[in-house]
C-alpha positions as CSV (number, residue, x, y, z in Angstrom):
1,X,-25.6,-59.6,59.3
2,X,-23.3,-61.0,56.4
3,X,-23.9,-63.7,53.8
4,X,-21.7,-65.5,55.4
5,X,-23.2,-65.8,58.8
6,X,-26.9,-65.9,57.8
7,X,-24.8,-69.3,55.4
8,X,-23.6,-70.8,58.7
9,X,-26.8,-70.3,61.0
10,X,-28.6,-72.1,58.1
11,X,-25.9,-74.7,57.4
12,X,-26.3,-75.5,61.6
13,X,-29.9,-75.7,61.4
14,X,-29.9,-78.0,58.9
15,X,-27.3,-80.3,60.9
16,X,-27.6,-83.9,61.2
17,X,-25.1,-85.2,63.3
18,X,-25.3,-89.1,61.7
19,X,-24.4,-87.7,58.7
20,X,-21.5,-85.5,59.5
21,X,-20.2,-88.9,61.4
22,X,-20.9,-90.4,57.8
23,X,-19.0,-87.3,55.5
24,X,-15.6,-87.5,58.2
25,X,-15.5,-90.8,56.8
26,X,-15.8,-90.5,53.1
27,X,-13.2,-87.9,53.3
28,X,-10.5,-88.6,55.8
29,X,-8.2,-85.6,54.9
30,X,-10.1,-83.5,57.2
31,X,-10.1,-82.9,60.9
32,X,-13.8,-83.9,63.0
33,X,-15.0,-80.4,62.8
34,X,-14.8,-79.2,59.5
35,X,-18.0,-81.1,58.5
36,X,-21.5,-79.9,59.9
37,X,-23.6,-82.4,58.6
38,X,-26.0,-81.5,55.7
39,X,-27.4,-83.9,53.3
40,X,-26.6,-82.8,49.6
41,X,-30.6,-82.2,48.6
42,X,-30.5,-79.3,51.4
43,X,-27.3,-78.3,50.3
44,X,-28.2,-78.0,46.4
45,X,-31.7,-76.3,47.6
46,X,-29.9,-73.6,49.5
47,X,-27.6,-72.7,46.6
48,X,-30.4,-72.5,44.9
49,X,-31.7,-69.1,47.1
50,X,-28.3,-68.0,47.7
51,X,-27.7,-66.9,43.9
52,X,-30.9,-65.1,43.7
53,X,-29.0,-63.0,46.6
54,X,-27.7,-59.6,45.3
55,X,-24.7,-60.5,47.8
56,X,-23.9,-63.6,46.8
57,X,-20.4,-62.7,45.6
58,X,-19.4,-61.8,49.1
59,X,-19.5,-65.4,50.1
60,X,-17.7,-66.1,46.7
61,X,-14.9,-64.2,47.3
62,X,-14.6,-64.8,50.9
63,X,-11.9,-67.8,50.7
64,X,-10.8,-70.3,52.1
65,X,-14.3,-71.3,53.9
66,X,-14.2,-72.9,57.6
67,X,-16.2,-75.5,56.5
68,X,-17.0,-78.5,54.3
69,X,-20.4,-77.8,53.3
70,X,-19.7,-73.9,52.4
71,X,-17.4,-75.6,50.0
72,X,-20.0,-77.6,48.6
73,X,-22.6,-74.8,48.5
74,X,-19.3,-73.0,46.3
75,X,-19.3,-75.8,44.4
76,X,-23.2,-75.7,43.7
77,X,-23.4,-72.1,42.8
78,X,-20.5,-71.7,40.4
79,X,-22.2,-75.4,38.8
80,X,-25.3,-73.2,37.9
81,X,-23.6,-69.6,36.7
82,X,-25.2,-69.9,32.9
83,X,-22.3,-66.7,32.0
84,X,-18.8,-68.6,30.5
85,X,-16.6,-66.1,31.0
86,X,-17.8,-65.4,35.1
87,X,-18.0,-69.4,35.3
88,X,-14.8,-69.5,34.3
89,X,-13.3,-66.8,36.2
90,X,-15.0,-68.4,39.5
91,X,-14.1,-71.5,39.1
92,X,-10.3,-70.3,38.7
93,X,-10.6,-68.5,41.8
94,X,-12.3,-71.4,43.4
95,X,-9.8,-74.3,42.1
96,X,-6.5,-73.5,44.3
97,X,-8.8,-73.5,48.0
98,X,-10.6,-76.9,46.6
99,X,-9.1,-79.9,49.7
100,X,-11.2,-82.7,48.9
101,X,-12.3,-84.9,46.7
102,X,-16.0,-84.8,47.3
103,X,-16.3,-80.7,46.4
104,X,-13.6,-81.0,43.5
105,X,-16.0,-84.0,42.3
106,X,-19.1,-81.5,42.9
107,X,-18.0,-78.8,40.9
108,X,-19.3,-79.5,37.5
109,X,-20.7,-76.6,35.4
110,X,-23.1,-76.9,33.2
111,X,-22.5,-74.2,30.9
112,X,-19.0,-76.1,30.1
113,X,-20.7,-78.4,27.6
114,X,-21.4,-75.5,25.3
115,X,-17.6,-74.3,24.9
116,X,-15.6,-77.4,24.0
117,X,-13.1,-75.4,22.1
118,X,-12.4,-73.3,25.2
119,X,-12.4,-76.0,27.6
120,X,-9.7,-77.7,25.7
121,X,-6.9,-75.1,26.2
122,X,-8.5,-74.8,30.4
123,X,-8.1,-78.4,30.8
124,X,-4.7,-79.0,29.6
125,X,-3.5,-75.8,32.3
126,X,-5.3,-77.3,35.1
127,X,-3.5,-80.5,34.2
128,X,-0.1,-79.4,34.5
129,X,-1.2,-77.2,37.7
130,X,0.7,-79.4,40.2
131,X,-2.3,-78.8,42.8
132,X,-4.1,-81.9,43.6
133,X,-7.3,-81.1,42.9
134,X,-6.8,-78.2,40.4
135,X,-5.2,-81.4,38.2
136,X,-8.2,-83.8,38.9
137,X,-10.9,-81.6,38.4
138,X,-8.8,-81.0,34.8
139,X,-9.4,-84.8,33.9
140,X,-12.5,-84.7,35.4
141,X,-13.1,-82.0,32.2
142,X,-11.7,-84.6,30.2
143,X,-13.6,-87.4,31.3
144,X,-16.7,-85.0,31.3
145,X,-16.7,-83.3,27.6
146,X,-13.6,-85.3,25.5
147,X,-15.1,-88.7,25.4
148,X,-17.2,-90.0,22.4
149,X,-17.3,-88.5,19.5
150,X,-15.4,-85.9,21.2
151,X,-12.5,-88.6,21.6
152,X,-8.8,-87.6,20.6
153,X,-5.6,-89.4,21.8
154,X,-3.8,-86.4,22.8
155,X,-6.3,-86.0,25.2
156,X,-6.0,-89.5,27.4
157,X,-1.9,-89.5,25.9
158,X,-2.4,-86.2,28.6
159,X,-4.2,-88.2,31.4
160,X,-1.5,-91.2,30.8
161,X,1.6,-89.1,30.9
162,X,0.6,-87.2,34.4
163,X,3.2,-88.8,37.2
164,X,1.8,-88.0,39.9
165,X,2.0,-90.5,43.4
166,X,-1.7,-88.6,45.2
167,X,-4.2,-91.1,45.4
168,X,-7.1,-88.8,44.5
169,X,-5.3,-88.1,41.2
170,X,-4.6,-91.5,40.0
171,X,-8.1,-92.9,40.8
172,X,-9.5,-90.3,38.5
173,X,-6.9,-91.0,35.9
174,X,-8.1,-94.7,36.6
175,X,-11.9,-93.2,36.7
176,X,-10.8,-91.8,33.4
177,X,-9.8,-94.5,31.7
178,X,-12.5,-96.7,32.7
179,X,-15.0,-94.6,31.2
180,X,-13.0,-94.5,28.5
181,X,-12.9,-97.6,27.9
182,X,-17.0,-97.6,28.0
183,X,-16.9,-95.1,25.6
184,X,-14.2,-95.5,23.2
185,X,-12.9,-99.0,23.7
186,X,-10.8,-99.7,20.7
187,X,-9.0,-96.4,20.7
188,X,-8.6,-96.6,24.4
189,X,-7.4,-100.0,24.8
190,X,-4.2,-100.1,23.2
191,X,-2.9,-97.7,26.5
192,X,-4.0,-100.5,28.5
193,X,-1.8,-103.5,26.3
194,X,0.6,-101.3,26.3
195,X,0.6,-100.5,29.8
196,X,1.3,-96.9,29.2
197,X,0.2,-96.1,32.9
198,X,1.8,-96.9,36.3
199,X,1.0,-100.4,38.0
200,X,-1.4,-99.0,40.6
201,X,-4.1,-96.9,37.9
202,X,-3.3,-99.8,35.5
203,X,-5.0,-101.9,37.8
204,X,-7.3,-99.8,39.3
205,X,-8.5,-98.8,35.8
206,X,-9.5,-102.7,34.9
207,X,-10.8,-102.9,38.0
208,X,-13.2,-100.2,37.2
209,X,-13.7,-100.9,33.7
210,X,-14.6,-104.9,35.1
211,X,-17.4,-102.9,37.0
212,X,-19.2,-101.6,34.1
213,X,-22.4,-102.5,33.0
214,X,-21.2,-100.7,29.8
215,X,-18.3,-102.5,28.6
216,X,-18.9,-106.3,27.4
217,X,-18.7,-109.6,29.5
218,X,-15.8,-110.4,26.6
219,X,-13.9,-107.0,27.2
220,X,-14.1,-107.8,30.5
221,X,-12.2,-111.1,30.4
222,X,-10.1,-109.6,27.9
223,X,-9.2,-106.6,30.2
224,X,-8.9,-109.1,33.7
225,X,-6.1,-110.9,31.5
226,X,-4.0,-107.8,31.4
227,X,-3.5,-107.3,35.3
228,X,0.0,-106.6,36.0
């Protein structure tokens, strides 16, 4: 029996039908039957056995999956390889069968953190990708390591220039900014009284931003004030 089937007879076992109800939902893109139904705890725990397999790679490599959650348990497994280089080299391979918000979202490797210098040059190609989710999960990166200290304009002049009419991309551009806001307020804000983005993130980003708890009841006003 393959890693892939023993994956599926575990995914159905776990099933809860309430919950798949609850995941068509959250993510609309997808047709009734692409989700199972397995709540995240269950779905992290059985990543967790799957990369002590010595076949794991099989599933890896075995793309694109039928189903939601064996996109999540991707996700999940590529989040904990601790080696760069294969991180990298799966999350490449990974990146163009990505569909959905919620696994682009869950893909988030650790070992990322500890090659900012790389992750620069990665990000900016993922950006200019033209896939969907290749280009959010890219200022996801962004948003994830390049905030901070870590903070350089060319970085958000990069999130601001994208022109791009997908929804998922422009709420993380307006995710982005938000938490950039939170982060680096005075170097951030000037994109916003400028209005260097389109009227839908510009919005959606003070919006966001309004939300909070880390930017100031006075920002706040002062952000409302700029609604276009």
């Amino acid at each position: 029996m393959s890693i892939s089937s023993d994956i599926i007879s575990e995914l159905f076992r776990l099933r809860d039908e309430k919950y798949a109800d609850f995941q068509r939902k959250l993510t609309p893109t997808h047709e009734g039957e692409h989700f199972i139904g397995v709540r995240t705890p269950e779905l992290k725990r059985l990543a967790k056995e799957l990369r002590k397999r010595s076949d794991t790679d099989e599933f890896l490599s075995t793309l694109p999956h039928r189903y939601f959650e064996e996109d999540q348990l991707h996700s999940f497994i590529i989040s904990e390889e601790k080696d760069f280089g294969r991180c990298i080299a799966l999350t490449e391979a990974f990146l163009p069968y990505i569909d959905n918000w919620a696994t682009c979202d869950q893909l988030s490797p650790k070992v990322f953190a500890k090659h900012r210098d790389e992750m620069e040059t990665y990000a900016g190609r993922w950006i200019s990708s033209g896939h969907t989710y290749t280009v959010r999960f890219g200022i996801a990166v962004l948003m994830r390591y390049f905030l901070g200290e870590y903070f350089r304009t060319e970085y958000a002049d990069r999130v601001a220039d994208i022109a791009s009419e997908e929804y998922y991309i422009n709420m993380m551009r307006a995710w982005y900014f938000a938490t950039a806001l939170a982060k680096n307020y005075e170097e951030v804000l000037p994109y916003i009284e400028q209005k260097r983005l389109d009227r839908w993130t510009h919005n959606k980003t003070i919006q966001k931003a309004a939300e909070s708890f880390r930017i100031t009841d006075e920002q706040k006003q002062y952000l409302r004030s700029l609604r276009v």
